[in-house]
Backbone bond lengths (Angstrom), bond angles and torsions (degrees), N, CA, C in turn:
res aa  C-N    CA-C-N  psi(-1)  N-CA   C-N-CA  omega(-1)  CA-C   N-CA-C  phi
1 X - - - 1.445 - - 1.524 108.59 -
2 X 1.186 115.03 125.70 1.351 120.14 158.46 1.392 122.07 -47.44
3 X 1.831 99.33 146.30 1.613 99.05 177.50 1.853 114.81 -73.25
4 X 1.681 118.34 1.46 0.885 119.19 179.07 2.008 122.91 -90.18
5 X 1.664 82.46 -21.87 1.809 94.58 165.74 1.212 118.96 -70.50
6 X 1.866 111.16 -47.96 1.359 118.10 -157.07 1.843 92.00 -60.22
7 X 1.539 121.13 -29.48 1.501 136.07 -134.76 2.220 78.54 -82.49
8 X 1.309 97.07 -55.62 1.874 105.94 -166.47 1.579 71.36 -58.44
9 X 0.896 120.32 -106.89 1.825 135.48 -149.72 1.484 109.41 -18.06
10 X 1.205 101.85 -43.47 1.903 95.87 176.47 1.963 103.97 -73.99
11 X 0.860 121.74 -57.17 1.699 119.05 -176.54 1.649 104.33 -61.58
12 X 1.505 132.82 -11.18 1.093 117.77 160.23 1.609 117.07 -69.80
13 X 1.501 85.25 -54.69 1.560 97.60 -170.92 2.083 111.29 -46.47
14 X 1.521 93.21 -35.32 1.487 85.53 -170.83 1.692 107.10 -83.30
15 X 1.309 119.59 -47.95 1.356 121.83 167.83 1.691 110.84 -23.24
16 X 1.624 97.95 -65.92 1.733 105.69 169.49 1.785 119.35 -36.90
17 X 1.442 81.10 -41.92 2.036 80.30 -168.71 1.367 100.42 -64.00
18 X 1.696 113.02 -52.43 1.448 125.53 -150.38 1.787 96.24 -60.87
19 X 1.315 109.13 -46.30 1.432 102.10 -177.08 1.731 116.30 -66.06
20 X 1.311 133.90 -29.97 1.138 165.75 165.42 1.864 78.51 -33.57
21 X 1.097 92.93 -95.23 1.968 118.78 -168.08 1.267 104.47 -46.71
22 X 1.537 139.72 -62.66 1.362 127.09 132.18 1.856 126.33 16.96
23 X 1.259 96.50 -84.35 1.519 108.80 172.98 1.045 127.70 -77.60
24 X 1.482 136.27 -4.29 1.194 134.97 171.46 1.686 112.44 -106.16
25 X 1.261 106.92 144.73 1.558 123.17 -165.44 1.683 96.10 -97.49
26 X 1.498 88.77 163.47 2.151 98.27 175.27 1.533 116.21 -37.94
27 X 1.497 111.78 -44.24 1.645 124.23 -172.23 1.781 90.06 -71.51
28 X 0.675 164.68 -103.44 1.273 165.50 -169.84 1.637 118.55 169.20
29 X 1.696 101.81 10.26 1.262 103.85 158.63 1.604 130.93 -78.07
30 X 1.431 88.39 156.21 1.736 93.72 176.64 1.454 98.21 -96.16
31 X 1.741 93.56 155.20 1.875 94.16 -165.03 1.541 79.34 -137.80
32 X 1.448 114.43 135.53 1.618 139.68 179.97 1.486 92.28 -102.49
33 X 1.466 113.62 124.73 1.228 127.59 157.41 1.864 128.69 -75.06
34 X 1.253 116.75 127.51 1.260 87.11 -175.91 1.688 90.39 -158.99
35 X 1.135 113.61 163.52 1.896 127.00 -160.61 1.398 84.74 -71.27
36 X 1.483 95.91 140.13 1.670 111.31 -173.68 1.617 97.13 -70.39
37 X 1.158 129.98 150.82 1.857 121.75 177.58 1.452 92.01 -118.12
38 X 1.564 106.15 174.49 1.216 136.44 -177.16 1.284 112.62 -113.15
39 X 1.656 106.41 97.42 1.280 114.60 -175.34 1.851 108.99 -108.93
40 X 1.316 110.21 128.16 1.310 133.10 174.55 1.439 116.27 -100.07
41 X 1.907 112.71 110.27 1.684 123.88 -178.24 1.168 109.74 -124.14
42 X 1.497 105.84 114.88 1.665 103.08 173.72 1.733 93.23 -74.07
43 X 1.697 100.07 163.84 1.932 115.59 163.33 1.530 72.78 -129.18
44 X 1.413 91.39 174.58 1.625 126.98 -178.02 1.012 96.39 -166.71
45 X 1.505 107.26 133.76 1.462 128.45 162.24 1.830 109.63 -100.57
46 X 0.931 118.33 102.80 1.481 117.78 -166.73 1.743 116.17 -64.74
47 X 0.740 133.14 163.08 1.765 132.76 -158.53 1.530 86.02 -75.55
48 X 1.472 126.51 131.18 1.702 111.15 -179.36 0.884 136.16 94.26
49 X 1.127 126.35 -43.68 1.933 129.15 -130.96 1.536 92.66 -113.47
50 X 1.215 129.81 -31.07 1.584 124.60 179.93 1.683 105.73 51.03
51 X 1.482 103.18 64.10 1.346 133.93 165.64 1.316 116.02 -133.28
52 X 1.418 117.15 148.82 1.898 112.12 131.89 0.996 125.19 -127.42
53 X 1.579 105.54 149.61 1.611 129.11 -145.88 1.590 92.92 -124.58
54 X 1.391 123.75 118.68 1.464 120.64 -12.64 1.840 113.84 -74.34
55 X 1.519 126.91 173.62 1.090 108.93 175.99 1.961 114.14 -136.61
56 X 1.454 74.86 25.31 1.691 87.90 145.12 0.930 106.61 -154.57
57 X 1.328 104.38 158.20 1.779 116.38 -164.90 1.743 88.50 -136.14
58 X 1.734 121.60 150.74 1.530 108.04 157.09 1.873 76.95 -151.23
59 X 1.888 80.80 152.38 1.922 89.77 -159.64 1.848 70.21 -132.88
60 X 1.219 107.57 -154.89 1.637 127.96 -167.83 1.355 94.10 -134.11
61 X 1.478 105.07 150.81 1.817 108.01 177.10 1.761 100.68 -83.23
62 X 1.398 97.58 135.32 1.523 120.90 169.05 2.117 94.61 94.15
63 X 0.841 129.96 -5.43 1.219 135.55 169.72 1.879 96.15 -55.68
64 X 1.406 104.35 125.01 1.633 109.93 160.19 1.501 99.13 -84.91
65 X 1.591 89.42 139.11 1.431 105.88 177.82 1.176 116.73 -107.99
66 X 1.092 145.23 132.90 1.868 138.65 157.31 1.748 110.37 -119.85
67 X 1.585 90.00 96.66 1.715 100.54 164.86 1.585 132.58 -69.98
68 X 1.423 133.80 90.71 0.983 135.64 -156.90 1.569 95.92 -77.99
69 X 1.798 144.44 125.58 0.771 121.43 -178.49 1.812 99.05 -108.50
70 X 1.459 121.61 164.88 1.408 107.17 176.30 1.395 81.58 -150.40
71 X 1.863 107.47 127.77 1.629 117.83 -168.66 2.164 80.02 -111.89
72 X 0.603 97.25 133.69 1.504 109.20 -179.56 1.924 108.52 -119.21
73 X 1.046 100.67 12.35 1.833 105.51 -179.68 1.267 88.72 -108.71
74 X 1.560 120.08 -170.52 1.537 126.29 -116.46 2.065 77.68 -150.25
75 X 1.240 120.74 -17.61 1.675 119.83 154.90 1.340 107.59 -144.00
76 X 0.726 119.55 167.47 1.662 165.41 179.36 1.586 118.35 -41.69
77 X 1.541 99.92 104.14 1.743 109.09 167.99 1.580 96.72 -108.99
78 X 1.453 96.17 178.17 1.222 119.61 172.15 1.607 122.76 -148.32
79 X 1.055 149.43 140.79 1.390 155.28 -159.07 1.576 103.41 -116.32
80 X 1.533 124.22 107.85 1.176 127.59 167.06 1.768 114.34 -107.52
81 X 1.283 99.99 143.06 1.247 89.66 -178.64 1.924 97.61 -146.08
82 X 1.588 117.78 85.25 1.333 125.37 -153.52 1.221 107.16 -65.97
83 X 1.386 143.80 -72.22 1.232 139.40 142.81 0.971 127.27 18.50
84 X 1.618 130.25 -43.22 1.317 134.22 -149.82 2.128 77.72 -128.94
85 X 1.142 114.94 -21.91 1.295 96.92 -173.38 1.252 114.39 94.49
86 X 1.499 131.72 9.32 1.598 140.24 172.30 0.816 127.99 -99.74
87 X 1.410 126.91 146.46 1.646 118.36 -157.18 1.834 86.12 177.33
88 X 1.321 130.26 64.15 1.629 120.73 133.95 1.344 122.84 -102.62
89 X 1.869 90.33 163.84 1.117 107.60 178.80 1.135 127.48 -86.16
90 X 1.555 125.86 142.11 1.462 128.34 165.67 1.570 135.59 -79.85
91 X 1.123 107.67 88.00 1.816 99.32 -148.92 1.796 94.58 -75.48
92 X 1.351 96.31 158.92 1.660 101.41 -151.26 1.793 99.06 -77.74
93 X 1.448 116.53 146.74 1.281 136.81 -161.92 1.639 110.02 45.42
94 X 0.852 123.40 86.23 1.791 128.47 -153.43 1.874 114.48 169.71
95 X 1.628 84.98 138.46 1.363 95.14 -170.59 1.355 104.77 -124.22
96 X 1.725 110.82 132.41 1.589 105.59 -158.80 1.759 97.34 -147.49
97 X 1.440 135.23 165.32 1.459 122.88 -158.25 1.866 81.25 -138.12
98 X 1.369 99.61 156.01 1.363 123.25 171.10 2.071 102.29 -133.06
99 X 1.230 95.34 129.35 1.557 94.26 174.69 1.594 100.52 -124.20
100 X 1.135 102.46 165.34 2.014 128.93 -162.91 1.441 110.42 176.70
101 X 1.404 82.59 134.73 1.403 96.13 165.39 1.800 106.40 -88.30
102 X 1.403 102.65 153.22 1.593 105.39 177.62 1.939 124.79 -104.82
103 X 1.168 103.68 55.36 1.741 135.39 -166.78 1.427 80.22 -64.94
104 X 0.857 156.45 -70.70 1.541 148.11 -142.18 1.949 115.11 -100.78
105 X 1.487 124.47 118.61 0.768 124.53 172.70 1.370 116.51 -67.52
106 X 1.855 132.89 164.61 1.301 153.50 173.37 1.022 116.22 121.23
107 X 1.483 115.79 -153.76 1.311 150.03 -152.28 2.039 111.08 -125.92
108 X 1.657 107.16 80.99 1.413 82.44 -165.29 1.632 116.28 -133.53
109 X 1.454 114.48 111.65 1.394 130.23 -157.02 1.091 105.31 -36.39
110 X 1.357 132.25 142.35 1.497 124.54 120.18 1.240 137.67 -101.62
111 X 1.219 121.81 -170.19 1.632 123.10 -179.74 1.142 112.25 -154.52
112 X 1.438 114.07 -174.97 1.679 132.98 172.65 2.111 97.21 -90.60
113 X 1.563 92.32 106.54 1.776 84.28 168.36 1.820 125.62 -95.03
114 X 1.234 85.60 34.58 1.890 86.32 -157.42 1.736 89.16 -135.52
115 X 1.645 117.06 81.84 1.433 114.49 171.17 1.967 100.19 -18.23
116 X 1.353 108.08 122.95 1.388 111.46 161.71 1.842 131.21 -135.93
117 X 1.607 91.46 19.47 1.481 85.54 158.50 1.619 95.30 98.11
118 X 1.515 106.44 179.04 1.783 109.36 174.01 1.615 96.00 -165.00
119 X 1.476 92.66 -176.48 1.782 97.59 -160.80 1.703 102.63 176.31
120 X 1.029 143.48 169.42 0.953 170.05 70.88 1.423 127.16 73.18
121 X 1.098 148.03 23.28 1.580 136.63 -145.34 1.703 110.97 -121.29
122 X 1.323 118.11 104.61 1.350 148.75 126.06 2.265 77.28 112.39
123 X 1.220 120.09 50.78 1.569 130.68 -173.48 1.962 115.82 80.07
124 X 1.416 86.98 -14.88 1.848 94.36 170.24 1.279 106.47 -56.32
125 X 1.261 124.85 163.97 1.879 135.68 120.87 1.640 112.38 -76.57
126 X 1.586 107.48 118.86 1.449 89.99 167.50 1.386 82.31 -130.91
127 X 1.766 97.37 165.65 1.671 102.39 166.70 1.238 103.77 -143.66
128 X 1.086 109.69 -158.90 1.673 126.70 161.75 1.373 138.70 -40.58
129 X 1.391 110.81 -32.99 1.235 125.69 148.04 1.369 130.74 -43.19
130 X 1.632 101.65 -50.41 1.577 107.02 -164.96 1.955 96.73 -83.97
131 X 1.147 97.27 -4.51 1.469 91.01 162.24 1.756 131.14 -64.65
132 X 0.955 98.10 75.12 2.142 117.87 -170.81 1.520 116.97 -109.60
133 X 1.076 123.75 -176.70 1.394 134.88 179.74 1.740 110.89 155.87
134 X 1.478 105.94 175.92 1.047 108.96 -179.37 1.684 119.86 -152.82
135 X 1.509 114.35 141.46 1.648 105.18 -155.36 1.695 78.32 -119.86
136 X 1.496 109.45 121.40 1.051 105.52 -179.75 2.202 97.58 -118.76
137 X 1.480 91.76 147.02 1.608 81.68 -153.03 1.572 83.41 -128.69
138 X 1.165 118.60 107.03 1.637 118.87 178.73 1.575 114.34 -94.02
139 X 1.176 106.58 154.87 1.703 124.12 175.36 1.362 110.10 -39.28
């Protein structure tokens, strides 16, 4: 072999590594870069039901978010999400948007922040409580 092969073959090999090491994170994953997008999620609170629909959400980190909320009952929820620092209200029969950027990776609850009462749904008790979800925001 020429001293001009051995010369390509070693600067591949390291180029290869350097980009290799580059892309891989502390955990030993490789992490793909890619343009944060603009993702648009309606919630709904359904007339009654002391749910939200959907009640998991998973977006990408650095993804702008705009949560369209639509409270379709007759008073007043609210969507907190502490972690992230969110906390509006849903004024009753009304459709209202929360935007964020998604800078922080996990798993991060929300709820109903606006005591709203309980009732009845399909022979259940649900209330305010069972008002939950989860914004799960991956790497």
């Amino acid at each position: 072999m020429s001293k001009n092969t051995i010369l390509i073959i070693v600067v591949v090999v390291m180029f290869v590594g350097g980009l290799i090491f580059k892309l891989t994170s502390k955990d030993g994953s490789i992490k793909i870069d890619r343009a944060p997008q603009k993702v648009a999620i309606t919630i709904v609170s359904p007339k009654n039901q002391w749910k939200f629909i959907p009640d998991k959400i998973t977006v990408k980190q650095y993804d702008e978010v705009t949560l369209t909320l639509v409270n379709e009952d007759e008073y007043d929820h609210g969507i907190a999400i502490d972690l992230l620092g969110i906390n509006t209200r849903m004024p009753r029969t009304s459709t209202s948007t929360v935007s964020f950027t998604a800078t922080k990776t996990g798993t991060f609850n929300f709820y109903c922040s606006v005591a709203c009462g309980e009732g009845m749904v399909d022979g259940k008790k649900r209330t305010h409580y069972d008002m939950l979800g989860s914004l799960i925001i991956e790497p």
